[in-house]
Every structure is written in C-alpha cells, then in structure tokens.
Backbone of each chain as ProteinMPNN parsed JSONL, in Angstrom:
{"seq_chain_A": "XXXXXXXXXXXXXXXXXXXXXXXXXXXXXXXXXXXXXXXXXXXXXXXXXXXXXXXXXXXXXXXXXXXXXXXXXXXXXXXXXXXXXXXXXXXXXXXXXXXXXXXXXXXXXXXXXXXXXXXXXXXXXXXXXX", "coords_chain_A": {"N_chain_A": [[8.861, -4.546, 20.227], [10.23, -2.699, 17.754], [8.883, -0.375, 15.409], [8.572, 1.311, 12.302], [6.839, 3.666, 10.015], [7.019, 4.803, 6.761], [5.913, 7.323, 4.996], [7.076, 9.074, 1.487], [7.309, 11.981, -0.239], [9.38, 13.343, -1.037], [13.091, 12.473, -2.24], [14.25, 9.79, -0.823], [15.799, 9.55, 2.391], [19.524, 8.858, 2.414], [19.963, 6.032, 4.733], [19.049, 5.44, 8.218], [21.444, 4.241, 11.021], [20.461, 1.185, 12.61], [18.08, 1.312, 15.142], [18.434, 2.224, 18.318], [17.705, 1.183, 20.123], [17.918, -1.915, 19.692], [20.319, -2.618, 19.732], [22.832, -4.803, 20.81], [21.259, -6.703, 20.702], [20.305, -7.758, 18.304], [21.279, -9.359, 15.894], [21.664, -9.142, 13.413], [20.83, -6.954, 10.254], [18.861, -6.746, 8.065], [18.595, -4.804, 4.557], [16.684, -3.641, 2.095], [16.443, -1.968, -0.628], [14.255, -0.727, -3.193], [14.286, 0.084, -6.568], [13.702, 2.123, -9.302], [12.95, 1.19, -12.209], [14.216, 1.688, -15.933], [12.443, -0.049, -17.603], [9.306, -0.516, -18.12], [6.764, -2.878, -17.613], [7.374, -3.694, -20.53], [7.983, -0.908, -21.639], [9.58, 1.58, -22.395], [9.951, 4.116, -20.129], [9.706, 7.377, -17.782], [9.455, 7.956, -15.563], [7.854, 6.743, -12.532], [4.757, 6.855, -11.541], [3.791, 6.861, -7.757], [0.755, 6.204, -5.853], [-0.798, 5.68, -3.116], [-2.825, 4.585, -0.759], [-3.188, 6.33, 2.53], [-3.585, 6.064, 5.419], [-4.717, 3.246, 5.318], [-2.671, 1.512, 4.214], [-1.032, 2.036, 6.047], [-1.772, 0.638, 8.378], [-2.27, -1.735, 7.472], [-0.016, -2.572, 6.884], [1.353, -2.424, 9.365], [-0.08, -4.616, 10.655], [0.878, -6.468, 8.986], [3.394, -6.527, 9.93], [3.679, -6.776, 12.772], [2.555, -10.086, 12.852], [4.605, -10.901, 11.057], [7.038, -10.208, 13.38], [7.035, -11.735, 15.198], [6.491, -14.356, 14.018], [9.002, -14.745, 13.151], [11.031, -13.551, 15.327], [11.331, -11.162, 14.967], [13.125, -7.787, 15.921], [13.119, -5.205, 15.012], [11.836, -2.954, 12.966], [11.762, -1.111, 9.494], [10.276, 1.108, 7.712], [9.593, 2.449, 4.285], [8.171, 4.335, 1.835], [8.202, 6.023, -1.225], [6.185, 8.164, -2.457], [3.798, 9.818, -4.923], [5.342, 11.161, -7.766], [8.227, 9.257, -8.932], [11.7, 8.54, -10.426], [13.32, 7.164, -12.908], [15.867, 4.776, -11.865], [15.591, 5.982, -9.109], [14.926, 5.639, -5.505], [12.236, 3.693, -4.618], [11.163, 2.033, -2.401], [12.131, 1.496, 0.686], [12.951, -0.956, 3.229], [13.684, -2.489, 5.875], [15.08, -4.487, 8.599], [15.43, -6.288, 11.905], [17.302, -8.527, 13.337], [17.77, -11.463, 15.903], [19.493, -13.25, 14.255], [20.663, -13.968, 11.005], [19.29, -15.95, 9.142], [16.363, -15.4, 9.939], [16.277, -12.79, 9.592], [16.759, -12.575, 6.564], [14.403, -14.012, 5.877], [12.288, -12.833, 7.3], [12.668, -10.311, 5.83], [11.998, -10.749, 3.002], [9.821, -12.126, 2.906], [8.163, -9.617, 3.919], [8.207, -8.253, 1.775], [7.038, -9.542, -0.031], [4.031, -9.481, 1.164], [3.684, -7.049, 1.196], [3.069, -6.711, -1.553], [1.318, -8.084, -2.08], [-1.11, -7.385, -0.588], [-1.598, -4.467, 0.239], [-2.867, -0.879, -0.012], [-1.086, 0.263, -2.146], [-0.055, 1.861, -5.208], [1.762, 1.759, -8.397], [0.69, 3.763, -10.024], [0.991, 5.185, -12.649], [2.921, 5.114, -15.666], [5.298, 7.513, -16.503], [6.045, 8.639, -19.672], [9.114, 7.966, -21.584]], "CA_chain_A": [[9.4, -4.454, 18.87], [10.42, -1.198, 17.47], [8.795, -0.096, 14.185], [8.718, 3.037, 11.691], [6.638, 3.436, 8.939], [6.881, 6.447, 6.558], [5.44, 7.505, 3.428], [7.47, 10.851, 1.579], [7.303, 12.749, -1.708], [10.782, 13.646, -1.469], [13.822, 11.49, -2.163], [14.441, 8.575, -0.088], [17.714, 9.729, 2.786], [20.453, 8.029, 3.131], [18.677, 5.625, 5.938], [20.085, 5.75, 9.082], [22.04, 3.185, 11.336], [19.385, 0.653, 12.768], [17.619, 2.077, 15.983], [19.58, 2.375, 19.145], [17.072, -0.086, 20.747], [18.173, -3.079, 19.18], [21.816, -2.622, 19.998], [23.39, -6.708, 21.32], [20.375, -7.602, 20.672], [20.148, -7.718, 16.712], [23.207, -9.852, 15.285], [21.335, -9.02, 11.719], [20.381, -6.105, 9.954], [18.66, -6.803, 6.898], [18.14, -3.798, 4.323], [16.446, -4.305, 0.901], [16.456, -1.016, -1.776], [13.878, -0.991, -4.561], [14.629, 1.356, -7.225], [12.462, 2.5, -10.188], [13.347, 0.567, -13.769], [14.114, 1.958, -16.784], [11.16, -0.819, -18.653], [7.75, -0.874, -17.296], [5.667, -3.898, -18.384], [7.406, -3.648, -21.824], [7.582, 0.498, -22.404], [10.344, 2.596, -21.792], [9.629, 5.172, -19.511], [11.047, 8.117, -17.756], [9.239, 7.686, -13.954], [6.444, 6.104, -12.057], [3.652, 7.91, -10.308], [2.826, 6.01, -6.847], [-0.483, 6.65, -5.154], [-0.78, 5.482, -1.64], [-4.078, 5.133, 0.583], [-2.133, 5.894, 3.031], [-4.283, 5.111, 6.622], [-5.306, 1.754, 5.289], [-1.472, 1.317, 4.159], [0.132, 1.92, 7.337], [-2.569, -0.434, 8.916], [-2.038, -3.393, 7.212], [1.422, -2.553, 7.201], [1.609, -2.396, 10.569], [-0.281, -5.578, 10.787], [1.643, -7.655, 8.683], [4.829, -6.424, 10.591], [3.19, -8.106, 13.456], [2.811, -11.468, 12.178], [6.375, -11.68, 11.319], [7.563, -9.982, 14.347], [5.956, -12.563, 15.968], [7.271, -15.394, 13.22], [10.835, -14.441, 12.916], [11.352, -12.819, 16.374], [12.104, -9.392, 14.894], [13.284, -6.606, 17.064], [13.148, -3.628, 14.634], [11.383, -2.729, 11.566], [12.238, 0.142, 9.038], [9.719, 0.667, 6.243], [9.72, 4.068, 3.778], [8.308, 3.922, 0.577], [7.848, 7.021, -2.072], [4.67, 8.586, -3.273], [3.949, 10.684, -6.089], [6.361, 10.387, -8.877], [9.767, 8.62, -8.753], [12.024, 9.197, -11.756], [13.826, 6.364, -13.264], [17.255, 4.869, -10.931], [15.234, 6.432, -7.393], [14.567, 4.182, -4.895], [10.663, 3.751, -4.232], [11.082, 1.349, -1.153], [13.435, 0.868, 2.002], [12.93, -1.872, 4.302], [14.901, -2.97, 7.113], [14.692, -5.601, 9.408], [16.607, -6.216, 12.824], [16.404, -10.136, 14.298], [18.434, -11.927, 16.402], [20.172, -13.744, 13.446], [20.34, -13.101, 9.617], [18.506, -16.447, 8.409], [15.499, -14.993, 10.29], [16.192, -11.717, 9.26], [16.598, -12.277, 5.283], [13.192, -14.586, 5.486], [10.677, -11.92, 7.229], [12.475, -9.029, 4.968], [11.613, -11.461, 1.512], [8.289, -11.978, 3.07], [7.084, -8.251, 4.036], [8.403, -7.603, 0.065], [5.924, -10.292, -0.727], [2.854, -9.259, 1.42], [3.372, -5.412, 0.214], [2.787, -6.711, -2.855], [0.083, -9.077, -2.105], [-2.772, -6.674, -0.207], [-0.938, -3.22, 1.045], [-2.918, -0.443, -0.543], [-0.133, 1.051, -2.885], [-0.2, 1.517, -6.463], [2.111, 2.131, -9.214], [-0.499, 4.19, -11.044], [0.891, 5.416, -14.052], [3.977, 5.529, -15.843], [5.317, 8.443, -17.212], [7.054, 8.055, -20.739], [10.431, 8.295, -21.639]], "C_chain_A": [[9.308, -3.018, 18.368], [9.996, -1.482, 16.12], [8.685, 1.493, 13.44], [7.868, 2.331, 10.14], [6.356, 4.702, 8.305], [6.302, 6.455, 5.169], [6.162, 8.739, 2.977], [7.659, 10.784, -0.129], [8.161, 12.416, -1.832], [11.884, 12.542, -1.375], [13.92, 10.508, -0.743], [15.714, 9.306, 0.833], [17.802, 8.831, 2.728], [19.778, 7.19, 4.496], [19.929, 5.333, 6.748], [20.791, 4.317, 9.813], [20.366, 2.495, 12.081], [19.19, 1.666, 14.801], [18.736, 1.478, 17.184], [19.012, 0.827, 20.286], [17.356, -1.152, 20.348], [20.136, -3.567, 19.459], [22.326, -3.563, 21.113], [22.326, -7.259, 21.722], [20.15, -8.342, 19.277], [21.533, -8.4, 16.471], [22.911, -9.405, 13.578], [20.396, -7.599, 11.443], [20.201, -6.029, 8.601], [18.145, -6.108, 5.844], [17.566, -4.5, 2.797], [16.111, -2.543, 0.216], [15.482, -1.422, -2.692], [14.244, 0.213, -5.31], [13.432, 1.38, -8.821], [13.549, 2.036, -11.477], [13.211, 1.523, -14.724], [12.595, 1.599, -18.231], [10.343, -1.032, -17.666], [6.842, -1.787, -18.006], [6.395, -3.547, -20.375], [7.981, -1.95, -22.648], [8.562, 1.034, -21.6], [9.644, 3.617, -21.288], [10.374, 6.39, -18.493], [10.872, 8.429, -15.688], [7.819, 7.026, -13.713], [5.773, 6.994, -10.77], [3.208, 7.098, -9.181], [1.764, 6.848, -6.476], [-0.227, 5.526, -4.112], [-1.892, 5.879, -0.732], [-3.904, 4.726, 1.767], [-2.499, 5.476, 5.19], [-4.267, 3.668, 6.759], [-3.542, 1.243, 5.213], [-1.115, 1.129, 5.263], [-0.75, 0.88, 8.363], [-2.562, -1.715, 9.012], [-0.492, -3.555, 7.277], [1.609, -3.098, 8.712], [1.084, -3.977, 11.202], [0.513, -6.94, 10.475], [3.52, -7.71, 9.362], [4.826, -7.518, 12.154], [3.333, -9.091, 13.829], [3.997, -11.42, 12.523], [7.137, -11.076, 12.126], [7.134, -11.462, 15.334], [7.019, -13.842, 15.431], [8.363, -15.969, 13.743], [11.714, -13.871, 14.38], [12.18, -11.69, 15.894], [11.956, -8.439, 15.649], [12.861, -5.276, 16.073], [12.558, -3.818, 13.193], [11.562, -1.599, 10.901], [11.212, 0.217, 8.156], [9.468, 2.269, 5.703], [9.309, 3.586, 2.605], [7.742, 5.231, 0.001], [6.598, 6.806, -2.062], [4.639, 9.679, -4.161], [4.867, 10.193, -6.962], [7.914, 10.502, -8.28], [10.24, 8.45, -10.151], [12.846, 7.628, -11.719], [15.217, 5.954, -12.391], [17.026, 5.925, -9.724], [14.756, 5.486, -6.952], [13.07, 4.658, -4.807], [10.456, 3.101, -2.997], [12.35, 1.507, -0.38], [12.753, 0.186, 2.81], [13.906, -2.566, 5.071], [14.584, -3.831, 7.993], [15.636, -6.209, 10.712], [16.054, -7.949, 13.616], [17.868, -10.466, 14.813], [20.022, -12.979, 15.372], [19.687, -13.464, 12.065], [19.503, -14.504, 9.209], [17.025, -15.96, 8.614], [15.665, -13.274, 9.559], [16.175, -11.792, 7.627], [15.109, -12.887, 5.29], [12.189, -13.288, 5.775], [11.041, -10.445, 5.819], [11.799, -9.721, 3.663], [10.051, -11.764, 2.291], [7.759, -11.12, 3.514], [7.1, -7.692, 2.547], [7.488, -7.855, -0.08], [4.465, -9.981, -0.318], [2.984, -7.935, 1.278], [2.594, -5.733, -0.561], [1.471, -7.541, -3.331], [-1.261, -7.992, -1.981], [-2.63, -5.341, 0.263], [-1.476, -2.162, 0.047], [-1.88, 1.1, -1.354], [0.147, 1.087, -4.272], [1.212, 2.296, -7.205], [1.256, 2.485, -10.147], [-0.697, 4.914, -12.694], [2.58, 5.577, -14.177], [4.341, 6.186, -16.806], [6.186, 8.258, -18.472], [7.789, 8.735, -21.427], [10.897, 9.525, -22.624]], "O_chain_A": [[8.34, -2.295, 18.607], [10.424, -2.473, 15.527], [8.724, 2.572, 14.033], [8.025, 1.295, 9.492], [5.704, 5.592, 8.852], [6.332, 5.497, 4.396], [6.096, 9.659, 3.792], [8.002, 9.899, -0.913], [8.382, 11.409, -2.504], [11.717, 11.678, -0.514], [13.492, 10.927, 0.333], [16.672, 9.678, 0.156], [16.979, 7.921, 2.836], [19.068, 7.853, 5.253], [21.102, 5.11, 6.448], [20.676, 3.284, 9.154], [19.331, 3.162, 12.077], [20.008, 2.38, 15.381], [19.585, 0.599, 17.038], [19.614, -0.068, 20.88], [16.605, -1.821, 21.057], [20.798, -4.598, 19.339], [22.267, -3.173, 22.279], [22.182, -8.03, 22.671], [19.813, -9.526, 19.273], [22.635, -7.984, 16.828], [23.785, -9.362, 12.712], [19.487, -7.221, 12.182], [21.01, -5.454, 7.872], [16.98, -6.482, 5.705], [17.913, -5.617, 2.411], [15.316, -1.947, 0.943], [15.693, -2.545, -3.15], [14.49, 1.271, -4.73], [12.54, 0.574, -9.087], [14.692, 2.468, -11.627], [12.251, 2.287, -14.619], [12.063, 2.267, -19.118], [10.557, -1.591, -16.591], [6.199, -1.387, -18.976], [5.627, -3.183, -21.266], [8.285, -1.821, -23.833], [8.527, 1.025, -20.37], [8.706, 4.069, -21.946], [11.602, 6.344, -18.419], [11.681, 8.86, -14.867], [6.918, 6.854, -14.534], [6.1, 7.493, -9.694], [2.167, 6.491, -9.432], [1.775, 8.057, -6.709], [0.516, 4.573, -4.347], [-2.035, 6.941, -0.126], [-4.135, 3.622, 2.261], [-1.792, 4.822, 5.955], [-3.977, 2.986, 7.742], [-3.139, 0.594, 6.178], [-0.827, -0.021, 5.596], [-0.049, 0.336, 9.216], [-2.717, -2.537, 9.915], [0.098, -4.558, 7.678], [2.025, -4.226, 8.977], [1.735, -4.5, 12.106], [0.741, -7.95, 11.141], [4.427, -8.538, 9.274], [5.519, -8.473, 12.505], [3.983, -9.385, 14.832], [4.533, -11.677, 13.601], [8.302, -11.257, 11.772], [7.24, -11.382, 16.557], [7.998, -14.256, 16.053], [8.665, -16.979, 14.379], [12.944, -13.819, 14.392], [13.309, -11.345, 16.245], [10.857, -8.122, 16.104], [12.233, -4.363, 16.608], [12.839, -4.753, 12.443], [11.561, -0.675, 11.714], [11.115, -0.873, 7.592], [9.203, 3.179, 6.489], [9.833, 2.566, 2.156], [6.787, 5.683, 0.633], [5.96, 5.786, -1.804], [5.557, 10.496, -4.094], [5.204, 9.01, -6.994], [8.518, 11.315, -7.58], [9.422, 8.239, -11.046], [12.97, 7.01, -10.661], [15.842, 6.985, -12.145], [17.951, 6.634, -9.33], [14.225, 4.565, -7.574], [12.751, 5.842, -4.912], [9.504, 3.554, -2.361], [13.463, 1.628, -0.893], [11.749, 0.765, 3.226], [14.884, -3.161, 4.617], [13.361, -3.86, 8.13], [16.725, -6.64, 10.335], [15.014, -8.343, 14.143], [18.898, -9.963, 14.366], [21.151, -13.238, 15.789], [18.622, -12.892, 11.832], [18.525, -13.996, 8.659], [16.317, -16.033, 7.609], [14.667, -12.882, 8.954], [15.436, -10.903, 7.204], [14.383, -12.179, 4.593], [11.478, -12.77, 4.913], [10.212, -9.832, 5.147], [10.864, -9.035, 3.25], [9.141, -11.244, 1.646], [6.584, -11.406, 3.742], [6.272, -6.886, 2.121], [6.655, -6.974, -0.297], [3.603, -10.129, -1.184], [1.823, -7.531, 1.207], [1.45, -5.279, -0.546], [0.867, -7.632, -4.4], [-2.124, -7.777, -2.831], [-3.662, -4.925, 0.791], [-0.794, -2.184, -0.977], [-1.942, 2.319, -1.194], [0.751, 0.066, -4.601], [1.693, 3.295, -6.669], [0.983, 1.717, -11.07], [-1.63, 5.11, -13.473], [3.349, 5.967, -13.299], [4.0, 5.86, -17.943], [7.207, 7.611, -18.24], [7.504, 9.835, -21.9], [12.084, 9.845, -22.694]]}, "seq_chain_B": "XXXXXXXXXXXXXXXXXXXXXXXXXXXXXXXXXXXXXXXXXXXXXXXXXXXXXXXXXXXXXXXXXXXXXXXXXXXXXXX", "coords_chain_B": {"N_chain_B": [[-21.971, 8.527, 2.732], [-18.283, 8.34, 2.491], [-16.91, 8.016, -0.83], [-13.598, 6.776, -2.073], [-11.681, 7.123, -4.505], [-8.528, 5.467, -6.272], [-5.364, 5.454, -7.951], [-5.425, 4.174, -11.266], [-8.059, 4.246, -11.174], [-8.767, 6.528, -10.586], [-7.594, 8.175, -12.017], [-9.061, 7.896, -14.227], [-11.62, 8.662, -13.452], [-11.041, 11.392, -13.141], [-11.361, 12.295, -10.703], [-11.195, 11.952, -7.108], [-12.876, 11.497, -5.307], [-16.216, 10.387, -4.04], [-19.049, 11.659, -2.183], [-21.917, 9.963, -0.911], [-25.228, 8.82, -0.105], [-27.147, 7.005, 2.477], [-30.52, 5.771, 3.464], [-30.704, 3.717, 4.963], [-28.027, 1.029, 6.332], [-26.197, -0.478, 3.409], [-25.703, -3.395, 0.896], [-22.358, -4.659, -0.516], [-23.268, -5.51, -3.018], [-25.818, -3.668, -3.348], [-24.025, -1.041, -2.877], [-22.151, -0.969, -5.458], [-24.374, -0.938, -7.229], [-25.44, 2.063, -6.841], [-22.933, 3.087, -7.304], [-22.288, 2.654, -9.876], [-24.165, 3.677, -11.068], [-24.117, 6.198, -10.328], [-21.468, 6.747, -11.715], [-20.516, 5.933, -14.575], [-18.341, 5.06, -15.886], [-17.014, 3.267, -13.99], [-17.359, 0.622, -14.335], [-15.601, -1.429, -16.187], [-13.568, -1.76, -14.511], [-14.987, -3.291, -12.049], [-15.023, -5.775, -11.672], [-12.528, -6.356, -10.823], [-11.809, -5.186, -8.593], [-11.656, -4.297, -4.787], [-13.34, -3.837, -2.077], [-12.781, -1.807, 0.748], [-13.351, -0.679, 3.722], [-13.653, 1.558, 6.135], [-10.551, 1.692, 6.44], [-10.506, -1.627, 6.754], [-9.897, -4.531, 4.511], [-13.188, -5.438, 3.177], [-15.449, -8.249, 3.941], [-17.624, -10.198, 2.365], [-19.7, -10.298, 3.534], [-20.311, -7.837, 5.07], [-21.957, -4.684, 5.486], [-23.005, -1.388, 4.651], [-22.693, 1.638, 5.973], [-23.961, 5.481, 6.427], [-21.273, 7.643, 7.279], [-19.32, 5.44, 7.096], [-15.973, 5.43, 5.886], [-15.259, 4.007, 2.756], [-13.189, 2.674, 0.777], [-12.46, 2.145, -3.189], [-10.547, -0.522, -4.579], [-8.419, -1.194, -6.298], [-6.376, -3.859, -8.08], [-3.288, -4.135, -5.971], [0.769, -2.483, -6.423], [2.504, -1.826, -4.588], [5.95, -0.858, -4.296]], "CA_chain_B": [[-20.415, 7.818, 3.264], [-17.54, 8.678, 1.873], [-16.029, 6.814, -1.292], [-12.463, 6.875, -2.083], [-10.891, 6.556, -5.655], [-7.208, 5.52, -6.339], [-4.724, 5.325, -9.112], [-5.792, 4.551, -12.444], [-9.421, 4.219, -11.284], [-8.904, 7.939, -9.895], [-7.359, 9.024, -13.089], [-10.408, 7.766, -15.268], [-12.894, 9.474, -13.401], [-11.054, 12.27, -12.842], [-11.647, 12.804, -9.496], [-10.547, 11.439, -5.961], [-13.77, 10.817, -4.263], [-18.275, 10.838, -3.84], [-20.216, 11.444, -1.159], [-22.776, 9.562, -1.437], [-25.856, 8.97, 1.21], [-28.305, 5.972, 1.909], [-31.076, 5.674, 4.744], [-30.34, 2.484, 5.657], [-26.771, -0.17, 5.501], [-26.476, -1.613, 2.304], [-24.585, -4.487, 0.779], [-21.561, -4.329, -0.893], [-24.348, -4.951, -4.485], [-26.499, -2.211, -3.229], [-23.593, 0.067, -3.087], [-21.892, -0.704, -6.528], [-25.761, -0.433, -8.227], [-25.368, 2.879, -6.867], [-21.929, 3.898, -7.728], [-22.041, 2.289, -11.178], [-24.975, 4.601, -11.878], [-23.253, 7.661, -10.537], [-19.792, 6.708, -12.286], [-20.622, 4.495, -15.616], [-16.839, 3.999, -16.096], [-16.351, 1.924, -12.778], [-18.195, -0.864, -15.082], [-14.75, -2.208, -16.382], [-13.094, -1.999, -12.958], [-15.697, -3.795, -11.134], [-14.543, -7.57, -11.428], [-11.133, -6.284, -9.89], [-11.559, -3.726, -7.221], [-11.962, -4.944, -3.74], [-13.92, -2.692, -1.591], [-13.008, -1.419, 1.943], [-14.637, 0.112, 4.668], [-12.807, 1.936, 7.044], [-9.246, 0.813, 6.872], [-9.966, -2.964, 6.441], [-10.935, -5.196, 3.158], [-14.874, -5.764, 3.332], [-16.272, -9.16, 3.621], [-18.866, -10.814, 1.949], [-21.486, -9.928, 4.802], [-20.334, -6.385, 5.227], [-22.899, -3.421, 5.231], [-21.955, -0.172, 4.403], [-23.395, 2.802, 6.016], [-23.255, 6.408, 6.452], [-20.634, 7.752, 8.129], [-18.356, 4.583, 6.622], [-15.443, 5.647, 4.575], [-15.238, 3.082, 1.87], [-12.359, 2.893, -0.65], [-12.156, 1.179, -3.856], [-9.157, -0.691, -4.444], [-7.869, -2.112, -7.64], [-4.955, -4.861, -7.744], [-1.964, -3.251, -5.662], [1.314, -2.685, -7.015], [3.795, -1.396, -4.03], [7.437, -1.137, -4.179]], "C_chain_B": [[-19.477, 8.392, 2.109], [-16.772, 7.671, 1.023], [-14.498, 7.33, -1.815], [-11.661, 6.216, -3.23], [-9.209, 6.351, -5.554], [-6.625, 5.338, -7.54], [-4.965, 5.236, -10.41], [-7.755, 4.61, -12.36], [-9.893, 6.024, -11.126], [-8.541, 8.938, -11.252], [-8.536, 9.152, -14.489], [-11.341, 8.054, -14.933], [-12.915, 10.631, -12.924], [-11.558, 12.873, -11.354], [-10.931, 11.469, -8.334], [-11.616, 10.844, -5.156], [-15.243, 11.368, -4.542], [-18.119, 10.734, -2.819], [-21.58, 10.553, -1.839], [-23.807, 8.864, -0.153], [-27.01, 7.645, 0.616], [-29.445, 6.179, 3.431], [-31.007, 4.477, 5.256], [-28.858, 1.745, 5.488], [-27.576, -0.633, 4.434], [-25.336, -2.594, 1.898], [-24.033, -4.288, -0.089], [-22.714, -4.16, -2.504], [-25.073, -3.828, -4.486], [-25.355, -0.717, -3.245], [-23.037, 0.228, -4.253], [-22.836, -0.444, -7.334], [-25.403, 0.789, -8.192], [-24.113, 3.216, -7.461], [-21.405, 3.546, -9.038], [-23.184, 3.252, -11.861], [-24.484, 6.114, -12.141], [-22.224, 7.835, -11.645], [-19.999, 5.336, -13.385], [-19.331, 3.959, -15.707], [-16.129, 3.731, -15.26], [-16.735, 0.756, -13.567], [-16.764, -1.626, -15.293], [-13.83, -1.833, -15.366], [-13.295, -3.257, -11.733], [-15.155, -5.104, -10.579], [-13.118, -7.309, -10.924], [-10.456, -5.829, -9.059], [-12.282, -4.73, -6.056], [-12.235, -3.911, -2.829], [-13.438, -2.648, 0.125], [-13.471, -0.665, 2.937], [-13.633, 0.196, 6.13], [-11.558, 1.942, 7.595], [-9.22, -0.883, 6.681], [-11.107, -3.066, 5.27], [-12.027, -5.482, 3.819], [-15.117, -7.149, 3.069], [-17.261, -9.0, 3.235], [-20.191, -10.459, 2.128], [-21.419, -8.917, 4.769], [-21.454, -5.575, 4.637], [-21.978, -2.267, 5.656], [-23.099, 1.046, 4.819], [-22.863, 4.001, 6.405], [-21.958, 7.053, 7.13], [-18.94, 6.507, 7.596], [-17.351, 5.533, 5.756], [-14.9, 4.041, 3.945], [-14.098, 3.525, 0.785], [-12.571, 1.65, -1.464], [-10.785, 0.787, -4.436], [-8.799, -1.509, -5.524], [-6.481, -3.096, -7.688], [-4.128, -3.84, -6.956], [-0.491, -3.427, -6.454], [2.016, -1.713, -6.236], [4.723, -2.3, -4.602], [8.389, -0.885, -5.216]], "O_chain_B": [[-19.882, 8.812, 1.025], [-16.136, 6.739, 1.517], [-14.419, 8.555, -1.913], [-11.094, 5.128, -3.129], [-8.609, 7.077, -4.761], [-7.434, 5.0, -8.404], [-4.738, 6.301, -10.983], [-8.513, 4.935, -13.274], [-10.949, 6.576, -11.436], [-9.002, 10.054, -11.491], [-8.758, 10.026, -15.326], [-12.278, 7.919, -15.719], [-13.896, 11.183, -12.425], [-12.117, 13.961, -11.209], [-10.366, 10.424, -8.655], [-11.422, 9.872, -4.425], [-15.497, 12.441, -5.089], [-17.31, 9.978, -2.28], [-22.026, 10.574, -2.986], [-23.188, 8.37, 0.789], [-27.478, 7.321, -0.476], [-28.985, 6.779, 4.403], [-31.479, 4.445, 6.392], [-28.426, 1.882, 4.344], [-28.749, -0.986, 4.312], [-24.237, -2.609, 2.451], [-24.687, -3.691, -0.944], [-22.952, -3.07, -3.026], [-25.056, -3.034, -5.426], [-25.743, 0.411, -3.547], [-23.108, 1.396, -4.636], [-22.522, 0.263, -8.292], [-24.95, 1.173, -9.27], [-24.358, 3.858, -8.482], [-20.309, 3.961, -9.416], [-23.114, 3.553, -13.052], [-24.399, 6.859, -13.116], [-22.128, 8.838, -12.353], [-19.75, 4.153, -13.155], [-19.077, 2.756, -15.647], [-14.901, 3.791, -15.327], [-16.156, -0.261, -13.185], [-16.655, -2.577, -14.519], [-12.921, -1.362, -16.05], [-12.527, -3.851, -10.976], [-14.919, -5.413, -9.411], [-12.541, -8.339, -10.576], [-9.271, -5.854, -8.728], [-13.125, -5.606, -6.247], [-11.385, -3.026, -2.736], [-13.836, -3.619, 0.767], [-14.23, 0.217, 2.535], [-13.124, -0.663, 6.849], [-11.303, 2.114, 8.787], [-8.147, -1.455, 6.488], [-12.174, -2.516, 4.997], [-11.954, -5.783, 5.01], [-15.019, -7.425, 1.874], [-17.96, -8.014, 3.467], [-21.222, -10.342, 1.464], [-22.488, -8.436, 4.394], [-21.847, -5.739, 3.482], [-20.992, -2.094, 6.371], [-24.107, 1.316, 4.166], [-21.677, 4.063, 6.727], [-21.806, 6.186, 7.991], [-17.769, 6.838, 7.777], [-17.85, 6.349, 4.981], [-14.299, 3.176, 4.582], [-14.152, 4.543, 0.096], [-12.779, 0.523, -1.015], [-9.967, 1.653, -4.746], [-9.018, -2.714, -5.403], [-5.515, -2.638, -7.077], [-4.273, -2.661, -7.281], [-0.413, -4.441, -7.146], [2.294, -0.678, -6.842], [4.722, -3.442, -5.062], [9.58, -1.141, -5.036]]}, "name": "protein", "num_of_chains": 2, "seq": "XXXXXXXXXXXXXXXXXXXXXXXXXXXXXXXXXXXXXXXXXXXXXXXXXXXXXXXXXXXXXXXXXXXXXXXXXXXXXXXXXXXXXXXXXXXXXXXXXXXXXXXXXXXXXXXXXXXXXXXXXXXXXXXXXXXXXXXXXXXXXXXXXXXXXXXXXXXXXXXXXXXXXXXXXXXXXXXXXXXXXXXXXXXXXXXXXXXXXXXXXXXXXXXXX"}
C-alpha cells in the first residue's frame, strides 16, 4: 500500500494525479478538501492557527491508515494537512484515497476524517479575529 | 524527561516545553504533582489533557522516566 503523509506551512498545491502505483488497479479515487470557515464556534474570524505534534501525528496517522488499508483494501493514501496559520477560504486538509472500487473508497476516506478528529495530535489552537 | 506543551495549553504558559528530572519512574500522578507545581496554570487543563510518552497515548499503568519525551495533549481538533 502506497502512502504519503505531509505536514506544510505553505499553501496546500494543486495535488497531484494519484500515484503511478495504483494505475488498473484503483477504479476509485476518492479526494476530500477541508477549507478554513469564515465562523468559528460562533465568532467571525479572519484565520486559524494549527499546531501539530507532528512525530506522534504522523504515527497514529500512519497507524490508522493501516487499519483501513487493511478494512477497505486501499491501495494508496494521500494525506497533507496545514500548520501554522490558515487564512479564511484555504484548505487545511487533503486526503485521498485509492481502492479498488468507490463504495470502499468513500467509506475509509469518511472514516480517516473521523479518526483525525477523534485521537491524531492536531489542534486548531487559536483563531485569529476578523 | 522532556515535556511537551501544545496549542492553547502552550499559549497559556507561554512556552513550548520543561525539562524536568526524577531518580526513579513515576506514575502518570507523580508526574502531574510535579508539573502542576512547576506550572500552576495546567490546574484547569488537567481533567482534559491526555498524556503521552514517546509517540503513543499513556496507559493507566504507564511510568514515566528520564529520557521519556512526554507530551501533553488537550482534546484534538484536526482538519
């Protein structure tokens, strides 16, 4: 199983086509965008500061990719997510996901969203205001 | 061992990280006694930070000794 996991200051690229390794093997290529909101818990604001401890991150990351490689029989994993501050309408996440078919491929991408968000040390630590 | 602040816990004590030294492992209580004395305003943190030790969350049983790096970890909130 091919994976990537990146952490970067700077904008998010354009993300590229899925890896070359997965090519008639992958019938699905499932991408998911987060982007940074205008309302934070209630409070206009004008960006969000992540913090990222980013050993333990790519650890459990890497763990829970795993699992649902394992699950879902995923071939390829993509994962990028900002650090430091992200300004309002920038993405903060990319995830990608390469499986043999897309019902497998939309389930593990909606469940690596969900275990990010469960135990993956990454914080939205402050948000800056508008 | 080395401890390891993050996000808003890092911004309220102004800093990123202690050293901090024991002669023997201690248990996860023996190390917040200590780092609630060093750092009074971990006190309203405490009941929601989950402590790790070396890359993985810390059980129950876990001892923490020198040489450990330990982070404290407050709810997460990727993505």
């Amino acid at each position: 199983m091919w994976s990537e996991i990146i952490f970067m200051e700077a904008r998010l690229p354009s993300p590229p086509l899925p890896p070359e390794t997965v090519r008639g093997i992958a019938g699905a290529w499932a991408e998911f965008h987060g982007y940074v909101r205008a309302d934070e818990k209630g409070q206009k604001i004008s960006a969000l500061r992540y913090d990222i401890y980013e050993p333990m991150a790519r650890k459990q990351l890497a763990a829970h990719i795993e699992e649902l490689a394992s699950k879902h029989g995923l071939v390829a994993v993509r994962f990028w997510h900002r650090t430091g501050v992200v300004p309002i309408g920038e993405s903060s996440v990319y995830v990608a996901v390469a499986a043999p078919h897309r019902r497998e491929a939309f389930a593990a991408l909606a469940e690596l969203m969900d275990r990010l968000k469960k135990d993956v040390p990454i914080w939205k630590a402050e948000s800056l205001p508008a | 061992m080395k401890i390891l602040y993050f996000a808003h816990v890092a911004k309220t004590l102004g800093r990123r990280e202690d050293e901090v030294k024991f002669p023997a492992p201690v248990t996860a209580d023996a190390l917040w006694e200590r780092l609630l004395a060093l750092r009074p305003a971990l006190a309203q943190y405490r009941a929601t930070i989950h402590l790790a030790r070396n890359n993985e969350y810390a059980g129950p049983a876990d001892q923490f000794a020198d040489g450990d790096e330990v982070a404290l970890i407050p709810p997460v909130s990727g993505g």
